[in-house]
VOKE-518611 format. One record per residue (C-alpha): x, y, z. Coordinates in steps of 0.001 Angstrom, whole numbers, plus 500000, padded with zeros to 6 digits. Layout:
XYZ ...
END
This chain:
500000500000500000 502984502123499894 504178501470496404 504714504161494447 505931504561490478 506368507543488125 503504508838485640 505005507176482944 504507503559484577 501198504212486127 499650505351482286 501160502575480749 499538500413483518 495917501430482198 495215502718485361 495375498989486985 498223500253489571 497225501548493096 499437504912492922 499129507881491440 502304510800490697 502599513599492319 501331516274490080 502292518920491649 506203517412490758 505177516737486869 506163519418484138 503762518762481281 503919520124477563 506156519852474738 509288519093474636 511421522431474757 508163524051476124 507547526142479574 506822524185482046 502907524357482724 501795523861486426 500520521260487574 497942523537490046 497115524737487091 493256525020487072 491837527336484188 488424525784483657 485147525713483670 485415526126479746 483227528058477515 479619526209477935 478354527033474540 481854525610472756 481811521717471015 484736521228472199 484210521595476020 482481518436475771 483828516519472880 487029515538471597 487714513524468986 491048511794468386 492888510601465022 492409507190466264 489130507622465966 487925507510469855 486330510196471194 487158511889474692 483440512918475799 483454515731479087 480384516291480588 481414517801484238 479534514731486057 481301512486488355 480434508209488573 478920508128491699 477783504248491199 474533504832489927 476164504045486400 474835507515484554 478678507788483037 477640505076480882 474053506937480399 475936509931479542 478052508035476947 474845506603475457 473785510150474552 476809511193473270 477293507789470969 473460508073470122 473722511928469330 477285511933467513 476924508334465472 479653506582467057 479984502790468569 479620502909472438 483258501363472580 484755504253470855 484053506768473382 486476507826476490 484362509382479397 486997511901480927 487303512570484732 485760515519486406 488977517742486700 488431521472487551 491551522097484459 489608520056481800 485391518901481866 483042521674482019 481347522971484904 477877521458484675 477073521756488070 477119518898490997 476142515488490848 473107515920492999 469714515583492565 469484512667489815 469831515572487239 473299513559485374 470701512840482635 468301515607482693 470140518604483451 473880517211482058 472270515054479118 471176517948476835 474213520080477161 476113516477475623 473325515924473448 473219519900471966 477185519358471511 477209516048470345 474188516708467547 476262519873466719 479739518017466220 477783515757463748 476013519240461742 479966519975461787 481324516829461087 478768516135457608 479341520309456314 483580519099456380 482504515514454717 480599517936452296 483308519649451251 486219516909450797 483511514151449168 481905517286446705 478833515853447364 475750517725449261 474660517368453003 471755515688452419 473099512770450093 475298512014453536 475075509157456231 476568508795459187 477260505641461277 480245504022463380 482427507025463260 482280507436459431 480222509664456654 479307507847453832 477923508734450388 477308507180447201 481041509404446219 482331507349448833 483195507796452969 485640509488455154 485887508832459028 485464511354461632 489161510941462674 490419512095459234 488087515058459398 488907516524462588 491111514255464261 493016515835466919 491932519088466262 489284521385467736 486017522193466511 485732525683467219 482231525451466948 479263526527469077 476328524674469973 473160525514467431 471275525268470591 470348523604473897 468538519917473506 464794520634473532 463369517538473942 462943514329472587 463505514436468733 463701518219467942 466544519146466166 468935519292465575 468958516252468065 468067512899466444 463815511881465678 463002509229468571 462091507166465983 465783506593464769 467181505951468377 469688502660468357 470878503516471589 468659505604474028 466013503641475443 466882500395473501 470327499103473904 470994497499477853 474526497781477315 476394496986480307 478117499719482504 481360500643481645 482784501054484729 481907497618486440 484898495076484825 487407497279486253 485462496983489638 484801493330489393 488306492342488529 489600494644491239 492094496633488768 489673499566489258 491592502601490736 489577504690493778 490106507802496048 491374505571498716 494130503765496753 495954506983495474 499519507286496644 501851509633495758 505809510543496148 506724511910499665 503244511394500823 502379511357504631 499094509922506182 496188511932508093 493801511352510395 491501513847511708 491318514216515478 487525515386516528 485134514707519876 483199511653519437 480450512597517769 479248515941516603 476974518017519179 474568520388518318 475275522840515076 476978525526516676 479074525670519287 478362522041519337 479631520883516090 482918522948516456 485699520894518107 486277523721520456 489496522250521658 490713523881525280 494632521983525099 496012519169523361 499065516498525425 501018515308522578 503450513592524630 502871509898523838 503768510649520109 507236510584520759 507211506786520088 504843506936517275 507192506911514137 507539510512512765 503981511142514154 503185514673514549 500343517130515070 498873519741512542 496759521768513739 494778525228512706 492304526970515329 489716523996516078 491240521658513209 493774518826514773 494775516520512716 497687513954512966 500043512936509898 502716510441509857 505051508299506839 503077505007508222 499381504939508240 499101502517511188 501617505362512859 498840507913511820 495734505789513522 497628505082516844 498790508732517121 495187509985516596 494025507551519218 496573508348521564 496899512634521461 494787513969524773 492656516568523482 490474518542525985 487414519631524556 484752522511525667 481329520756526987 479095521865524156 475776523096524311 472986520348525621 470434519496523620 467118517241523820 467980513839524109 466188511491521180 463366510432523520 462376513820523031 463559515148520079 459718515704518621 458804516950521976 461379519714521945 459621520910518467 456271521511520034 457868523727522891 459827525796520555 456929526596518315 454742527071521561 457627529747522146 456903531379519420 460579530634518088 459340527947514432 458595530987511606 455916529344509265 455754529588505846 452540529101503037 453547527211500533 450374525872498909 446992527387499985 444470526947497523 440290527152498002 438925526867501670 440495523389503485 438500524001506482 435032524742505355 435967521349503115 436636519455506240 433420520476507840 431188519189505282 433418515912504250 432189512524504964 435242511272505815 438102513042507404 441266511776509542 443948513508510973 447309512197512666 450794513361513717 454310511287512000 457151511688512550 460934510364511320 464087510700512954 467723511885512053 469299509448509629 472732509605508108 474594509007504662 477208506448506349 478567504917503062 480174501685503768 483582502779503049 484801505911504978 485690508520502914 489167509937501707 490581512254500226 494853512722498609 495669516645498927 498601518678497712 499279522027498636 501835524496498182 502916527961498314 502290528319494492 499360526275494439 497349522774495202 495853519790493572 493333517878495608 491807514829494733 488608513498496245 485521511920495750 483479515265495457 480502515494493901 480844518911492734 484603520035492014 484020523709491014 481872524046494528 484609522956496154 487773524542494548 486022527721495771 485504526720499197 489515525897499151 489929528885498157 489154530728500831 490425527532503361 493869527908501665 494381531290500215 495380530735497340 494434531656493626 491295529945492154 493236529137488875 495990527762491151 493273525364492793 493207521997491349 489946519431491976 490524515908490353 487530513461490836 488231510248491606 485310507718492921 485298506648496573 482257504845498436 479304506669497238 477648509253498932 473794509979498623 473624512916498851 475864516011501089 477552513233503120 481484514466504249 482772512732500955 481343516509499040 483457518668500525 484917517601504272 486996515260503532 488739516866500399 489022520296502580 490294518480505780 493449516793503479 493946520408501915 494793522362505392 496679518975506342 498713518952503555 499104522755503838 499679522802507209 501976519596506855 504078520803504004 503787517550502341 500946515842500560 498557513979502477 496199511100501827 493781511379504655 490709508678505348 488237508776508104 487780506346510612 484443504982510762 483573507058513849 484560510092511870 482245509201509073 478859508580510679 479729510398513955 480345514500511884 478095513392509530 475576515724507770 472512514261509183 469055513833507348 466509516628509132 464073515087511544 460178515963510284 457133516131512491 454222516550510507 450962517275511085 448411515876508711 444480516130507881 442756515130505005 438831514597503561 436897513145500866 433289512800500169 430862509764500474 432255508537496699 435590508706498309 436539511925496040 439605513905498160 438001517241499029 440666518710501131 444864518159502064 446046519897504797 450032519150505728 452432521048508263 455629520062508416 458395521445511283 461860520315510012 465355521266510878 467145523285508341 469151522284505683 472732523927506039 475672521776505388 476106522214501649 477550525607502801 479491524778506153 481213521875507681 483279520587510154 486795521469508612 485504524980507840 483638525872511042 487095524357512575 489566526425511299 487347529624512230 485297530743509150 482049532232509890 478743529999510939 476240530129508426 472972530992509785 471269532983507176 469035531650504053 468687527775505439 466001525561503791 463411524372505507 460813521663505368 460410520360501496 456979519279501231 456670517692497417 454975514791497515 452210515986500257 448988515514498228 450684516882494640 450221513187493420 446037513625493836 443218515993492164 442178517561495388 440522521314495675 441148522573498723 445053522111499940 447025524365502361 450767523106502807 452802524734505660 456983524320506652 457818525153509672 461371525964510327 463237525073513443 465954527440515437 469318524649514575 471473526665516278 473220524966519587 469300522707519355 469983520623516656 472659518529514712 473907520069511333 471977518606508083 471777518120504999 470639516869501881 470198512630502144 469238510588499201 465477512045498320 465682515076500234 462431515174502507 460629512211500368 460699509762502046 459482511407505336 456842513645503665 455507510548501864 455418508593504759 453509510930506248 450874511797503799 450495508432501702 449782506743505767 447235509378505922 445813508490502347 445230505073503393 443544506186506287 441397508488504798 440228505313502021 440155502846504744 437707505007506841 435699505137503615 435575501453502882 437697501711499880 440497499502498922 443790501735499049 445115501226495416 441724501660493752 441087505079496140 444100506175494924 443804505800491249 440603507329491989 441928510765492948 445576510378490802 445560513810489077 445364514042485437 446573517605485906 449929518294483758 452837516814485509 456446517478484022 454770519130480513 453407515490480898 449927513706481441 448958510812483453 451994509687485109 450849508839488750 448389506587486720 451039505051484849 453021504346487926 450129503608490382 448600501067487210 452049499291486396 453145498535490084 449472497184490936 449801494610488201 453295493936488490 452224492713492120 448802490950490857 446983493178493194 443661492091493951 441283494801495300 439913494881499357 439671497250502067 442688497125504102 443286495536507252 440021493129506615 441930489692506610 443438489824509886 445354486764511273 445994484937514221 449268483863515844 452658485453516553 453770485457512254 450953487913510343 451354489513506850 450038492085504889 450426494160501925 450889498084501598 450889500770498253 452057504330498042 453363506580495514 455737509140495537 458780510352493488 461862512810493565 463613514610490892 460439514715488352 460218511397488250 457052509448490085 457360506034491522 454964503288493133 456161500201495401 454027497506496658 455295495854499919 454853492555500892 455718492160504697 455837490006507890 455204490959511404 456288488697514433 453984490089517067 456319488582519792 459916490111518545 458193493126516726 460927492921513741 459209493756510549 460480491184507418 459941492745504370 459338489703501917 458726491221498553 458746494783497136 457023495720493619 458014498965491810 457340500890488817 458632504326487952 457826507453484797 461624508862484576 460350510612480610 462249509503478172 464446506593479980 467747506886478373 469675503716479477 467773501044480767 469909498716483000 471286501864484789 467606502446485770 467426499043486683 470441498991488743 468844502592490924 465591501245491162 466512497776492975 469047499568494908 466667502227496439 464571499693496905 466937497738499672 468590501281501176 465026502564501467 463884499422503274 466730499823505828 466206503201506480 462657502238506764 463324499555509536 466487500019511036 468352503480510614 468059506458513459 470748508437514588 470534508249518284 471892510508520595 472745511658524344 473090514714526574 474995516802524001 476790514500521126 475366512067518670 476108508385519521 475736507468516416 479507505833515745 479460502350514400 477142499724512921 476010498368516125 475059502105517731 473737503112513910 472731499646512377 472203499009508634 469929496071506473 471949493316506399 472301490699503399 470039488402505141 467310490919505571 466949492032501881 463553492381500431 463014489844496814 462878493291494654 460732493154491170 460898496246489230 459314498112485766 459876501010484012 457458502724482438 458844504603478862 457666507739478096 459491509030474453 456905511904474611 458828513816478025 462427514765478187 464455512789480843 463866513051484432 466135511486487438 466257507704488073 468737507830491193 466165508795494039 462556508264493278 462013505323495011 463256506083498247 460117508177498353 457225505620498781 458745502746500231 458229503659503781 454784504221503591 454512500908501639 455951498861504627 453578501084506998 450550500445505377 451177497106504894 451826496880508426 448498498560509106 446803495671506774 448723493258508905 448146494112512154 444733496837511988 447451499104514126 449121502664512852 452425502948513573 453400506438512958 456818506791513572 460355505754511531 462124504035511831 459751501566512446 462218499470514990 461478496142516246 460916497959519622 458757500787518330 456830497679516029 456230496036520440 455077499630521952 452443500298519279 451002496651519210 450775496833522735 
END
């Protein structure tokens, strides 16, 4: 794990090797040319320019740069289909180019499940113009007019015979802009749906998982460069409360038993301690052994009653509310309804934890730095290093380079990659830092806690007359602050936090009277530090509401799936018609449904099942699951036996990467469903390993059936976090059919499954 070998061995490796050369040691250029720096960083290039995405090469391959990092959910390969589908080239030809802040455009962060959608018609617009380009220059050298040209495989043809897109422009630039941004599905200059060979048709197989199955494949953590030391950071134990609480706030350090710790030493800037040393075993037994005294930070309401401590700060006066739907009268609805119910949910803190920690190989210098990290958006953080390190913004360097996932604003965005910068800095070397596994899920960026509050009515037909949702969330703030830069003194961010996102409360129904409320919590020195976590808010607001949905049709006698597609609006959804439908209609047969009320085939004994449906969706996309569960009335663990899915994503570009994000948010969303809640104490989360934050094991996966539904007539929507939207709700209401008992609360824990049975 120490081996290291110049650039020239580790490119003619193929990338196989473990190691990676010290850029900031490596003149590049001509021969007889200045040296260019390696901090060099003079990107993002011009967004409207062919050749900030595309390159192509006289061998005929084609570089393709689309400012989106391979997070796991396979849209690399997505983004290649578009490119190959757009520009007329074989899927093998093409070279999908890492995210480096000195080359790929800036195309914004990897967040969202908007590769596709919001990446996708940038490639598309260049790719369909590099072809306009590519035939006018075949034009010319065949004498022959545009329209008497083909292209296919790399090569224009003609009845005066063919020339290959390497001999037109091979090696050189384009120098052309884009005609314009991709419209849609089939309007030029992009290709007619109808001629697709690619998009929506071929299940090619990812290009990134041979390297990953053979083991040659290079990540984050198995960078090493030349005269590289290792880093661990030294925090509390878990974070506290954001604030005072989630600063280290470090009274005196005893670094005395490092004097037999190999060349162990400390770094350390304001809050920020770190350790680095040659060895990395040196590096984990120095961290564990430097005394650090910390200041107590502020208490805060211990988990038991975390919900309770949001009533008394709105009965304070201190939760400012905010309209964000009201439309007709809900109230006067409510009082003439034949069936109304009401209830309180609620969902606790829950946490990114990725299995492997995350880690980060920084180089920094007096001229300049090069960091590289598993970042999900590289221009975001080459300006946050800027102001961590001083230094010139086209002197920052930010290389992607794929580490253990992240869903969403987990430490792997920015922490991690900033922590190994004012190491290295500090250190005068470069470091490779990783976190320890209580660094990871202990200064996490949480997911926000939700109470809501929820009514809702409908007539004697079982038509929806009124939706009335109030949520009280803690504030999204950590894509702007973390631990490394609250450490090392930079300002707390207080100002402009999100609050409660309320998307999927009732927007999936016709309903005439709605009034949606988000409540904002004071974080400050109450509450941990959060952030975004794969489907922002959906899964909690969908618990919430699609529970209360199948209240509502169980107090009218109504089987749940049929009340639903009932009430599914046929309003226009994402300049599209009919997709709850689609979804609701395609899971319900995928799982043979067969219609009755629930809760109305109760069973005896300690073993009961049951069956649940809810829809919800993220991104623009909209999503059913099915659940098929067991309940052992005795242990109160919840088995989730089967789960049925179907999913509208518009026009699905590459199939078997939808395939691969539907089954997997189908098994993370069943685990945070069941198992995952940040617990805490007095003052610091507890939250520090697999036993105190526990995660679905292999055993414990759900049998996962899934179908897409195509829709050519909508552009592209997100594929990577739909799902984790109804799946909770699924498993509740089946729970409900199993047992005739709510339970209200998530995760819904073995022991919370034995309090509301008895």
């Amino acid at each position: 794990m120490s081996r290291t070998l110049s650039r020239r061995s580790f490119l003619a490796a193929g990338g196989a090797l473990v190691v990676w050369p010290s850029l900031a040691r490596v003149a590049t250029g001509p021969a007889g040319a200045a040296p260019v720096s390696p901090f060099a960083s003079s990107g993002p290039p011009d967004p409207a320019q062919v050749d900030s995405y595309l390159a192509v090469h006289a061998d005929g391959t084609v570089s393709v740069k689309t400012g989106r990092v391979e997070l796991g959910q396979g849209s690399s390969t997505g983004l290649l289909i578009l490119a190959a589908e757009e520009l007329d080239v074989e899927l093998g030809s093409l070279i999908f180019v890492r995210h480096d802040t000195n080359v790929t455009p800036d195309s914004s962060g990897t967040i969202g499940s908007s590769s596709i959608a919001a990446a996708g018609p940038m490639l598309r617009s260049a790719a369909a113009t590099a072809r306009q380009a590519l035939l006018a220059l075949a034009s010319a050298r065949l004498g022959v007019p545009v329209g008497s040209l083909t292209t296919a495989a790399g090569v224009v043809s003609s009845p005066a015979g063919s020339v290959s897109y390497a001999e037109l422009v091979g090696g050189r630039l384009f120098s052309v802009p884009m005609a314009q941004v991709y419209l849609g599905p089939g309007v030029a200059p992009s290709k007619p749906v109808a001629d697709y060979r690619l998009v929506g048709i071929a299940d090619v197989p990812r290009i990134d998982i041979p390297a990953k199955v053979t083991g040659t494949y290079t990540y984050v953590h198995n960078l090493r460069v030349p005269g590289m030391l290792h880093g661990r950071v030294v925090r509390p134990l878990g974070q506290g409360a954001y604030g005072a609480g989630s600063a280290a706030g470090v009274v005196s350090i005893d670094d005395s038993a490092l004097a037999t710790i190999g060349d162990a030493r400390v770094v350390r800037r304001g809050d920020f301690v770190g350790v680095v040393a040659s060895v990395e075993y040196d590096a984990i037994q120095a961290a564990s052994a430097l005394r650090v005294v910390y200041r107590d930070p502020p208490e805060i309401s211990g988990d038991g009653n975390l919900f309770a401590s949001m009533r008394a700060f709105e009965a304070a006066g201190e939760v400012p509310a905010r309209v964000q739907v009201s439309i007709g009268d809900v109230d006067a609805a409510v009082a003439v309804a034949a069936h109304t119910v009401a209830a309180t949910y609620a969902y606790d803190y829950q946490g990114h934890m990725p299995i492997g920690p995350s880690c980060a190989v920084a180089d920094v210098g007096p001229s300049g730095a090069i960091v590289m990290a598993n970042t999900q958006d590289a221009y975001t953080m080459r300006l946050k290093l800027q102001s961590l390190l001083g230094l010139p913004l086209d002197q920052i360097r930010v290389q992607y380079w794929e580490g253990a996932s992240s869903f969403g604003n987990s430490p792997a965005r920015y922490d991690t990659g900033e922590a190994a910068a004012v190491m290295s800095q500090l250190a005068g070397a470069p470091v490779r830092l990783q976190f320890m596994r209580w660094d990871e899920n202990g200064w996490d960026n949480y997911c926000p806690a939700i109470l809501g509050d929820a009514r809702a009515a409908a007539d004697a037909n079982g038509k929806l007359l009124a939706f009335d949702y109030t949520a009280y969330a803690i504030p999204e703030m950590s894509m702007l602050v973390d631990a490394t830069t609250q450490n090392v003194g930079q300002p707390l961010f207080t100002d402009g936090m999100a609050g409660a996102a309320t998307a999927n409360a009732g927007t999936q129904y016709d309903i005439p009277n709605v009034r949606i409320v988000g409540k904002s919590l004071p974080v400050e020195d109450n509450y941990f530090r959060t952030s975004a976590l794969r489907g922002p808010h959906a899964p909690q607001t969908t618990f919430a509401c699609e529970q209360l949905i199948d209240e509502l049709a169980h107090a009218a006698g109504m089987d749940p799936y049929l009340f639903r597609l009932e009430n599914a609006t046929a309003q226009q959804v994402n300049d599209g018609i009919g997709q709850w439908r689609d979804v609701l209609v395609a899971a319900a047969e995928l799982a043979h449904w067969e219609p009755r009320v629930a809760a109305s085939r109760l069973e005896r004994g300690d073993v009961v099942t049951g069956r649940g449906i809810a829809i919800g969706g993220f991104s623009g996309s909209q999503a059913a699951a099915v659940a098929e569960i067991q309940v052992s009335r005795r242990t109160g663990k919840i088995t989730v036996q089967q789960l049925y899915a179907a999913q509208v994503a518009g026009l699905a570009v590459y199939l078997g990467g939808i395939r691969n994000q539907l089954e997997g948010n189908l098994v993370m969303a069943t685990s945070r469903a069941l198992l995952e809640q940040v617990r805490f104490g007095r003052s610091r989360s507890l939250a520090l390993d697999w036993s105190s934050y526990p995660i679905l094991r292999f055993r414990d996966h759900p049998n996962v059936a899934t179908t897409l539904v195509q829709r050519t007539d909508l552009a592209p929507t997100g594929s990577g976090e739909p799902l984790q939207a109804p799946v909770p709700a699924a498993i509740a209401n089946a729970f409900f059919d199993a047992t005739g008992v709510r339970i209200r609360e998530a995760p819904m824990t073995a022991a919370r499954v034995r309090a509301v049975l008895a």
